[in-house]
DOLOVEX-628901 format. One record per residue: residue number from 1; residue in three letters; x, y, z of N, C-alpha, C in turn. Coordinates in steps of 0.05 Angstrom, whole numbers, plus 5000, padded with zeros to 4 digits. Layout:
   n res  n_u  n_v  n_w ca_u ca_v ca_w  c_u  c_v  c_w
 NUM ALA    X    Y    Z    X    Y    Z    X    Y    Z
...
//
This chain:
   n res  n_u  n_v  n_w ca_u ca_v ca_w  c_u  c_v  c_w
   1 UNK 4064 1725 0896 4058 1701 0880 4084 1686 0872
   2 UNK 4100 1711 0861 4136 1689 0861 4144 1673 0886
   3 UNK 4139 1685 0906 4159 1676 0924 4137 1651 0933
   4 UNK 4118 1655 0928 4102 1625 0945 4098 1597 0924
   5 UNK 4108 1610 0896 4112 1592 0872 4132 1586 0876
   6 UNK 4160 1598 0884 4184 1591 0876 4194 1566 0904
   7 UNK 4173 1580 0922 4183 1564 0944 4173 1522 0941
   8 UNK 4154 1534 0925 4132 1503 0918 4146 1483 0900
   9 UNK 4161 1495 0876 4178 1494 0864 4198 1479 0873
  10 UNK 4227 1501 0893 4238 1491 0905 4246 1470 0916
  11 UNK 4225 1465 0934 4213 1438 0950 4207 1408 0931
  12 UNK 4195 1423 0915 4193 1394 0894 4217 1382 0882
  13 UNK 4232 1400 0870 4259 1395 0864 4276 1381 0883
  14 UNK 4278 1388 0911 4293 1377 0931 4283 1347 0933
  15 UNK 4248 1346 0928 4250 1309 0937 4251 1301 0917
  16 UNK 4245 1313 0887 4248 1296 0866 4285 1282 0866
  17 UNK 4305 1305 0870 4327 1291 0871 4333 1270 0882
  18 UNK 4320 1263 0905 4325 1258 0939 4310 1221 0920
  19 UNK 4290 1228 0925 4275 1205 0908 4290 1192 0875
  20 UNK 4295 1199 0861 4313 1192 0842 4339 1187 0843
  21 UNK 4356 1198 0859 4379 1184 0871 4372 1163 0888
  22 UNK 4356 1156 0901 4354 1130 0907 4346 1112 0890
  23 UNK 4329 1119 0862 4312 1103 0849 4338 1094 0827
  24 UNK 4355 1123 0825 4382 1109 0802 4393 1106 0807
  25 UNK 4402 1098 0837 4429 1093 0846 4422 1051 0849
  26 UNK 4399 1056 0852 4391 1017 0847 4397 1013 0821
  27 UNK 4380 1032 0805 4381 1015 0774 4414 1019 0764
  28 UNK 4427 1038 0783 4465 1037 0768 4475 1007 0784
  29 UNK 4465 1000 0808 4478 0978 0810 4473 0947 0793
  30 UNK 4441 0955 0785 4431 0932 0772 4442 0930 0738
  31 UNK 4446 0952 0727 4459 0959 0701 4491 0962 0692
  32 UNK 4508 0964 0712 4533 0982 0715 4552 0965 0703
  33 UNK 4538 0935 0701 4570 0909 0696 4561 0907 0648
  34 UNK 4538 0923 0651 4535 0923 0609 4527 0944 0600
  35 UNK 4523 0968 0624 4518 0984 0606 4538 1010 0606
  36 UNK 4555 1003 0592 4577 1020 0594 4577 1058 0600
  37 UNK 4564 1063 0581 4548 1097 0587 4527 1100 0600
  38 UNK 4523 1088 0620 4498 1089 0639 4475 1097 0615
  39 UNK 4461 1089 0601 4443 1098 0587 4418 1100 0594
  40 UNK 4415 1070 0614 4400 1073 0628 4390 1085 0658
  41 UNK 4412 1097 0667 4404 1114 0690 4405 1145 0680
  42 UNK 4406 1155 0654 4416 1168 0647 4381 1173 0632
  43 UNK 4373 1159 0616 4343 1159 0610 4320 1156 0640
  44 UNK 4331 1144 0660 4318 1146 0686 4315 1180 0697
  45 UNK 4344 1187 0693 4348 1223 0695 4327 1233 0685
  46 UNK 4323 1229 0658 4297 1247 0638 4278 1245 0651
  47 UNK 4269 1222 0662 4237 1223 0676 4241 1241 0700
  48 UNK 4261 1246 0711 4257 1268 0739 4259 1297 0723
  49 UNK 4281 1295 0704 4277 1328 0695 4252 1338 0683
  50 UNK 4241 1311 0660 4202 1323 0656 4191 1332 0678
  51 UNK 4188 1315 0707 4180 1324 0725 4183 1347 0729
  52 UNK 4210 1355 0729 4218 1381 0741 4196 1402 0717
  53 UNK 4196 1398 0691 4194 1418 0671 4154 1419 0677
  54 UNK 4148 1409 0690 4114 1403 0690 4107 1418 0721
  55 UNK 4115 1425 0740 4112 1434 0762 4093 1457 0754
  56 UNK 4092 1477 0731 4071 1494 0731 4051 1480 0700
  57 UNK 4033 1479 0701 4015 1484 0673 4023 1505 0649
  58 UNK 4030 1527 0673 4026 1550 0649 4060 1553 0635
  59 UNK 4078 1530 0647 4103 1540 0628 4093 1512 0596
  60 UNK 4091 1524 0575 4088 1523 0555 4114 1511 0537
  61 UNK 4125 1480 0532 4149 1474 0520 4138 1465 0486
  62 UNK 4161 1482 0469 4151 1475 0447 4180 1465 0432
  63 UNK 4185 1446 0412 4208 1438 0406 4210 1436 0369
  64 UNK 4221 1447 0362 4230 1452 0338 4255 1446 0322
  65 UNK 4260 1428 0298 4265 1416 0286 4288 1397 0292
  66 UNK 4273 1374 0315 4286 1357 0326 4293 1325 0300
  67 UNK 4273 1330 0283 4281 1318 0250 4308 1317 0248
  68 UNK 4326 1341 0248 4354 1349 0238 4364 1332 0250
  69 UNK 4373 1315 0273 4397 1305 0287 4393 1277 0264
  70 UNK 4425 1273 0265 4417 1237 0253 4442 1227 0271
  71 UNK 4426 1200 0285 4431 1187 0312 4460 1178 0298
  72 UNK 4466 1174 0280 4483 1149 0264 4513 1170 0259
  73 UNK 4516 1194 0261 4533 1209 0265 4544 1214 0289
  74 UNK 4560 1215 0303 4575 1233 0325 4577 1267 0322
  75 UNK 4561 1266 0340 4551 1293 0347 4557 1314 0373
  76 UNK 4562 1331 0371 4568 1351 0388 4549 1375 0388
  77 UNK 4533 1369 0398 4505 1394 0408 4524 1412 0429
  78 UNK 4516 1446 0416 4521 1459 0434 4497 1473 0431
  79 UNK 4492 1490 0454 4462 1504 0462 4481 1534 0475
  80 UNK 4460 1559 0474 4462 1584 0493 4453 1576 0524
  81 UNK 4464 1579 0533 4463 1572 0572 4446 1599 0589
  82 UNK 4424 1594 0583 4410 1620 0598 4397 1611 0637
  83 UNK 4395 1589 0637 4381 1592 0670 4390 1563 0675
  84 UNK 4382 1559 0707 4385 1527 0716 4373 1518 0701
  85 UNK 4347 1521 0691 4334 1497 0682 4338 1487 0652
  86 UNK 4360 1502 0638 4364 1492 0611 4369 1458 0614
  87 UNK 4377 1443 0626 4388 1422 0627 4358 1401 0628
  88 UNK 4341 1408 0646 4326 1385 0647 4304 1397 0626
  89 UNK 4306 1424 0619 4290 1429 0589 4294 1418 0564
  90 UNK 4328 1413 0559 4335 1408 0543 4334 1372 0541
  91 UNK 4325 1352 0567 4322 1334 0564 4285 1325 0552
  92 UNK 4272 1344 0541 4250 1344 0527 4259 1331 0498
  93 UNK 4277 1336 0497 4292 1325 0467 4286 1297 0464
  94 UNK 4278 1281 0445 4273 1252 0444 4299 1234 0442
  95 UNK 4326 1251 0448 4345 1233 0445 4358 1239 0470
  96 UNK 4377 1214 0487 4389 1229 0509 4417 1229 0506
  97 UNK 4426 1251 0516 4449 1266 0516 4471 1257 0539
  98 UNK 4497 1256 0535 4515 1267 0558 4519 1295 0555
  99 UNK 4517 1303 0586 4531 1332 0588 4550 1336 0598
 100 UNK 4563 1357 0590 4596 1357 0600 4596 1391 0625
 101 UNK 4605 1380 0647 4599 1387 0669 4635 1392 0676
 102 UNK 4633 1414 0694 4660 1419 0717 4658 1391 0730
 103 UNK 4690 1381 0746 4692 1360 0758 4686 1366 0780
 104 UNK 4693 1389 0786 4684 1400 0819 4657 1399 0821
 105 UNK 4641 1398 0807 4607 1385 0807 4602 1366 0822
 106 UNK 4612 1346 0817 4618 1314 0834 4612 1311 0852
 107 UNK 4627 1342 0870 4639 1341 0902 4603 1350 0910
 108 UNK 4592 1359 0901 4556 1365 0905 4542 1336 0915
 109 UNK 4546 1344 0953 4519 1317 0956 4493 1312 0926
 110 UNK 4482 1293 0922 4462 1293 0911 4462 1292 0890
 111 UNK 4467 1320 0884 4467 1334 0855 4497 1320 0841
 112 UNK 4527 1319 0847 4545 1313 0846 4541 1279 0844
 113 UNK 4538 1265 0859 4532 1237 0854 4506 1226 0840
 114 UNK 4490 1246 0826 4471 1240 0802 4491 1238 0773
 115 UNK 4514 1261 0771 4530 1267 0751 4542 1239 0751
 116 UNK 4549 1223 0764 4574 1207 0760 4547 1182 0764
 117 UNK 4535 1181 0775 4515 1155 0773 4507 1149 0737
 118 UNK 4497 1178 0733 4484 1169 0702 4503 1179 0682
 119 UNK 4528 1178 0686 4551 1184 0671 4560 1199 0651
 120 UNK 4554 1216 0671 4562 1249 0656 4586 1253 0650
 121 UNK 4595 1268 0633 4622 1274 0631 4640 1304 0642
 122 UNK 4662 1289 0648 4670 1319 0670 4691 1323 0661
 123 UNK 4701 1352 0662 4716 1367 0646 4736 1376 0673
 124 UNK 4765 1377 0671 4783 1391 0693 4791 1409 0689
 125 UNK 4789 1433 0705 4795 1463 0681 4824 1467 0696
 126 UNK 4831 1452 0712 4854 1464 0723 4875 1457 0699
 127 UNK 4871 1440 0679 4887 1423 0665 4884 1453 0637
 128 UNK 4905 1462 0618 4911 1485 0603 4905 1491 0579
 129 UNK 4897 1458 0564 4892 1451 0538 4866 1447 0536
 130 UNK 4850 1459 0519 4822 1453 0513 4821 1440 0511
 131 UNK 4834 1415 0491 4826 1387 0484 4838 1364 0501
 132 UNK 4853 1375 0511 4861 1352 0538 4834 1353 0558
 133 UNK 4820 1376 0554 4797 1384 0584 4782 1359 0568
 134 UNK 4775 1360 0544 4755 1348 0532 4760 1319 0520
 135 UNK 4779 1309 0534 4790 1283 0519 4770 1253 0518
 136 UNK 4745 1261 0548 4743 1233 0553 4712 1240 0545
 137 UNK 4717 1263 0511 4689 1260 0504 4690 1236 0476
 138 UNK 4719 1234 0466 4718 1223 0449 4715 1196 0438
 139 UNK 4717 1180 0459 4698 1149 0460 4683 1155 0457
 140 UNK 4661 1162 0475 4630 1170 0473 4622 1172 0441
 141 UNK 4631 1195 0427 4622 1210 0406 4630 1185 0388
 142 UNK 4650 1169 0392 4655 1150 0369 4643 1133 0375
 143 UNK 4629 1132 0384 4606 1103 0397 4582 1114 0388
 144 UNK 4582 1145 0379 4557 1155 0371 4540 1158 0399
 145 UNK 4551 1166 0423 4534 1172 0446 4542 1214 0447
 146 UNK 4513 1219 0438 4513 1250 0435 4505 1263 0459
 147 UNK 4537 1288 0453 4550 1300 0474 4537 1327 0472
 148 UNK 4539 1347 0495 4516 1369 0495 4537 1388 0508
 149 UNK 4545 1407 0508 4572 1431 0517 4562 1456 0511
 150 UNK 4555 1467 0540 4548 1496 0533 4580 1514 0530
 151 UNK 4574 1516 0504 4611 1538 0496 4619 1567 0512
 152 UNK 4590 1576 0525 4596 1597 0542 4607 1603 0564
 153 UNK 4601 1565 0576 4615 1560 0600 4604 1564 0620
 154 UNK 4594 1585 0622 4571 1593 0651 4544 1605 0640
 155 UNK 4528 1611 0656 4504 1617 0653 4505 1648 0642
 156 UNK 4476 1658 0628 4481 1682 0618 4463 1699 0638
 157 UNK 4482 1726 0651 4465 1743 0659 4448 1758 0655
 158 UNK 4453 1765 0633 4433 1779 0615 4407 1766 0598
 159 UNK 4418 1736 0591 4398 1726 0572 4413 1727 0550
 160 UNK 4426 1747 0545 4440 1749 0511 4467 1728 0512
 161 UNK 4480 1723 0491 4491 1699 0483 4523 1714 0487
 162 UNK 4540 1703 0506 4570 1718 0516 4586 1693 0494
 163 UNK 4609 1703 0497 4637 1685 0475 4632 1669 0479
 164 UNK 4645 1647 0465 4640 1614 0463 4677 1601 0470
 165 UNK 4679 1588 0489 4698 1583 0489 4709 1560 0466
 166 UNK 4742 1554 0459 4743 1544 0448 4741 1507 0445
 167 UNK 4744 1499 0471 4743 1463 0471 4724 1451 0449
 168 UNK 4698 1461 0453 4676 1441 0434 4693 1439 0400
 169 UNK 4688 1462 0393 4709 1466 0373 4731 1458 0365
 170 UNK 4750 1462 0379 4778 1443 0374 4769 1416 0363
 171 UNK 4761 1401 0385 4748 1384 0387 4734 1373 0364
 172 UNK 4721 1384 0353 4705 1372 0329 4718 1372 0301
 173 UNK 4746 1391 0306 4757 1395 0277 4788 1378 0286
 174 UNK 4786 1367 0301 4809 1350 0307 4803 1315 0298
 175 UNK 4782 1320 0309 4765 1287 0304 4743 1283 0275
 176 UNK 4736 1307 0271 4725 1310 0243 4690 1305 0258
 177 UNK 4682 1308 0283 4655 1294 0288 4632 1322 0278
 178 UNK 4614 1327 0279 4591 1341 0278 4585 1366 0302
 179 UNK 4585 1390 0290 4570 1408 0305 4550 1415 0300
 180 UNK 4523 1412 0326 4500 1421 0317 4485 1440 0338
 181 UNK 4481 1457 0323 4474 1479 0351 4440 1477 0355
 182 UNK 4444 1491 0391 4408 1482 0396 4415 1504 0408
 183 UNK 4387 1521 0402 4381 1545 0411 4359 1546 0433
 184 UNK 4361 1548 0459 4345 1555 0470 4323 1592 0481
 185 UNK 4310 1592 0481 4284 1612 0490 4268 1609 0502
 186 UNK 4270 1626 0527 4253 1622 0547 4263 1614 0584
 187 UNK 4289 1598 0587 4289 1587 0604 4301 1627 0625
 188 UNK 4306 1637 0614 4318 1658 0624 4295 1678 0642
 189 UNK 4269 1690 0631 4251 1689 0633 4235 1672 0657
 190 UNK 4240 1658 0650 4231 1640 0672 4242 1638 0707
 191 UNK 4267 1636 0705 4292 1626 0727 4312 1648 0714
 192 UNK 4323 1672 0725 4341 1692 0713 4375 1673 0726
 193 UNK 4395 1672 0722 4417 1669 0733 4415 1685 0749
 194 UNK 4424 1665 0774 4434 1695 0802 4401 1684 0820
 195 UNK 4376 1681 0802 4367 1690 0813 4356 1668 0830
 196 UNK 4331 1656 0852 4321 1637 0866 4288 1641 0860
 197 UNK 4278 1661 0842 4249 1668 0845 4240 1655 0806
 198 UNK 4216 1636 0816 4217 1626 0786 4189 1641 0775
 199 UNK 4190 1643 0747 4155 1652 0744 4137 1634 0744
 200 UNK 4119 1635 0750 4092 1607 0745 4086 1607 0711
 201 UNK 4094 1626 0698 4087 1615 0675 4103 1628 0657
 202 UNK 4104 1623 0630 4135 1627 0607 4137 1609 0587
 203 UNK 4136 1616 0563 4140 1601 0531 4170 1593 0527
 204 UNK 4163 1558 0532 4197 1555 0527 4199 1543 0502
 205 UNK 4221 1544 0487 4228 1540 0464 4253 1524 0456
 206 UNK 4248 1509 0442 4281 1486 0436 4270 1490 0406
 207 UNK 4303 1496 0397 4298 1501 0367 4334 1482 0352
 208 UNK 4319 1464 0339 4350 1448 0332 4358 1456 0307
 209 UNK 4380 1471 0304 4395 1480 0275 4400 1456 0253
 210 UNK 4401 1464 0244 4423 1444 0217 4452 1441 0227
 211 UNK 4458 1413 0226 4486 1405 0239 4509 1417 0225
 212 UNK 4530 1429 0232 4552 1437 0212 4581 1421 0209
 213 UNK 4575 1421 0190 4606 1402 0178 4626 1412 0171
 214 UNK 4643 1411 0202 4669 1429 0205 4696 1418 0179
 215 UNK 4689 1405 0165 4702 1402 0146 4704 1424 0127
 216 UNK 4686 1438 0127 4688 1461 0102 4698 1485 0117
 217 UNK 4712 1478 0133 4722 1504 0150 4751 1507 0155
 218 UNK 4769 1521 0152 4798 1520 0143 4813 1530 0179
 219 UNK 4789 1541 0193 4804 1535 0224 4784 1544 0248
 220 UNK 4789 1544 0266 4774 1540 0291 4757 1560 0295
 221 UNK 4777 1586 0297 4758 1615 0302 4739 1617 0278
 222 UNK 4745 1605 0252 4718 1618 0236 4691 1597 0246
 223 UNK 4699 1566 0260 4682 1558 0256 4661 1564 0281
 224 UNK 4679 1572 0296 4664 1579 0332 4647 1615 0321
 225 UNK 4655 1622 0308 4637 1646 0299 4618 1642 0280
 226 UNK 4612 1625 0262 4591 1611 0251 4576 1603 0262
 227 UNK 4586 1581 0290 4553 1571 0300 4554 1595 0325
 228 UNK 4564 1610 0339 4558 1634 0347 4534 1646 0330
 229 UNK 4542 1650 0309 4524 1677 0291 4496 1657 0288
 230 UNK 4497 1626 0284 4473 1619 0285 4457 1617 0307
 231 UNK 4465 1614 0325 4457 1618 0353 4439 1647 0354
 232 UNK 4456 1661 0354 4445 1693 0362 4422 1695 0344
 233 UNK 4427 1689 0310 4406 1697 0291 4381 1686 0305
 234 UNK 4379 1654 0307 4363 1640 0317 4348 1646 0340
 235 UNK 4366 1649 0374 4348 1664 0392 4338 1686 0383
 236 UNK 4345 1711 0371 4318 1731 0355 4300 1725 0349
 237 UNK 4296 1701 0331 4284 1690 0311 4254 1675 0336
 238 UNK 4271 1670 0357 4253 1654 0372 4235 1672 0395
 239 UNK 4247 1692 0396 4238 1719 0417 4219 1732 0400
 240 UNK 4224 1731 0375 4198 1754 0360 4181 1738 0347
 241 UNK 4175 1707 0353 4161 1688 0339 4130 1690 0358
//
């Protein structure tokens, strides 16, 4: 039953890209001379990732306390990175996001020229300084265009929540902007890292914290272990619900 789901799946994903790179690579040429953050090919994205998140009936998305964000702040959402599909799960959110992606992403027929069409932001790890990696988030955020950074960096093998690296952080106590953590549940379950076999069905969960105001925080490591510890408390919270 996985393998004839995952294969159905698969396939859909391949023309939905195939089809939406052509559909946003018009609307980037028709948009590209005013709209500075692609916003609009970028909200064109969300309609292929719902697609993607609807392929079964029985996966189940529920979203919780999306109230908390306020648009009018500069914001830095970080989330736990459990499977491929956190990304177009997390575009269920009623607000849209840049995500901050490897540059070597780019070089990805398809997938790589979707990132730079709807103007994602790319990070160069060859470069030593966290906040140099992260420099060309800070227009954005002062324009109030909210930025999304999984702090783990890679996907979780386990499901459970690994170190948080330091960039988002720096970052937010350098510029003074907003950290607000989103907890995801479920996408792991669903699509494991590593793995290619999806389930036909799985309770997914978006749960938005209370934003934290790295101002009351006297330096980096206490504040990257704060929204760490809210993270972890939270996925529990969402696994035994």
């Amino acid at each position: 039953m996985k393998i004839v789901f995952s294969i159905y799946v698969w396939t859909c994903y391949v023309l939905l890209f195939l089809i939406f790179f052509a559909i946003i690579s018009i609307i980037f040429l028709l948009t590209f001379p005013f709209d500075r953050y692609r916003r609009i090919p970028n909200k064109v994205l969300g309609i292929m990732a719902s697609m993607m998140m609807r392929l079964s009936p029985f996966w189940k998305i529920e979203i919780i306390g999306d109230e908390k964000y306020n648009p009018s702040e500069p914001t830095i959402f970080i989330a736990n990175h459990e499977s491929f599909i956190d990304i177009p799960l997390l575009y269920e959110l009623p607000w849209k996001m840049k995500w901050v992606v490897k540059h070597s992403m780019t070089y990805i027929p398809v997938m790589g020229w979707l990132v730079k069409l709807t103007g994602q932001l790319t990070i160069n790890r060859s470069s030593k300084s966290a906040l140099k990696k992260l420099s060309n988030l800070v227009q954005p955020l002062q324009d109030l265009v909210p930025v999304m950074i999984f702090p783990e960096g890679t996907r979780s093998l386990d499901g459970e929540i690994q170190g948080f690296k330091n960039g988002a952080f720096l970052l937010a106590m350098e510029h003074g902007f907003r950290i607000q953590p989103v907890v995801l549940s479920g996408p792991f379950q669903i699509l494991k890292s590593g793995s290619k076999l999806f389930s036909p069905e799985g309770n997914l969960k978006i749960s938005v914290l209370d934003p934290i105001d790295v101002t009351h925080f006297d330096n980096m490591s206490d504040l990257k272990s704060f929204a760490r510890d809210q993270i972890i408390i939270e996925q529990k919270r969402l696994r035994n619900s």
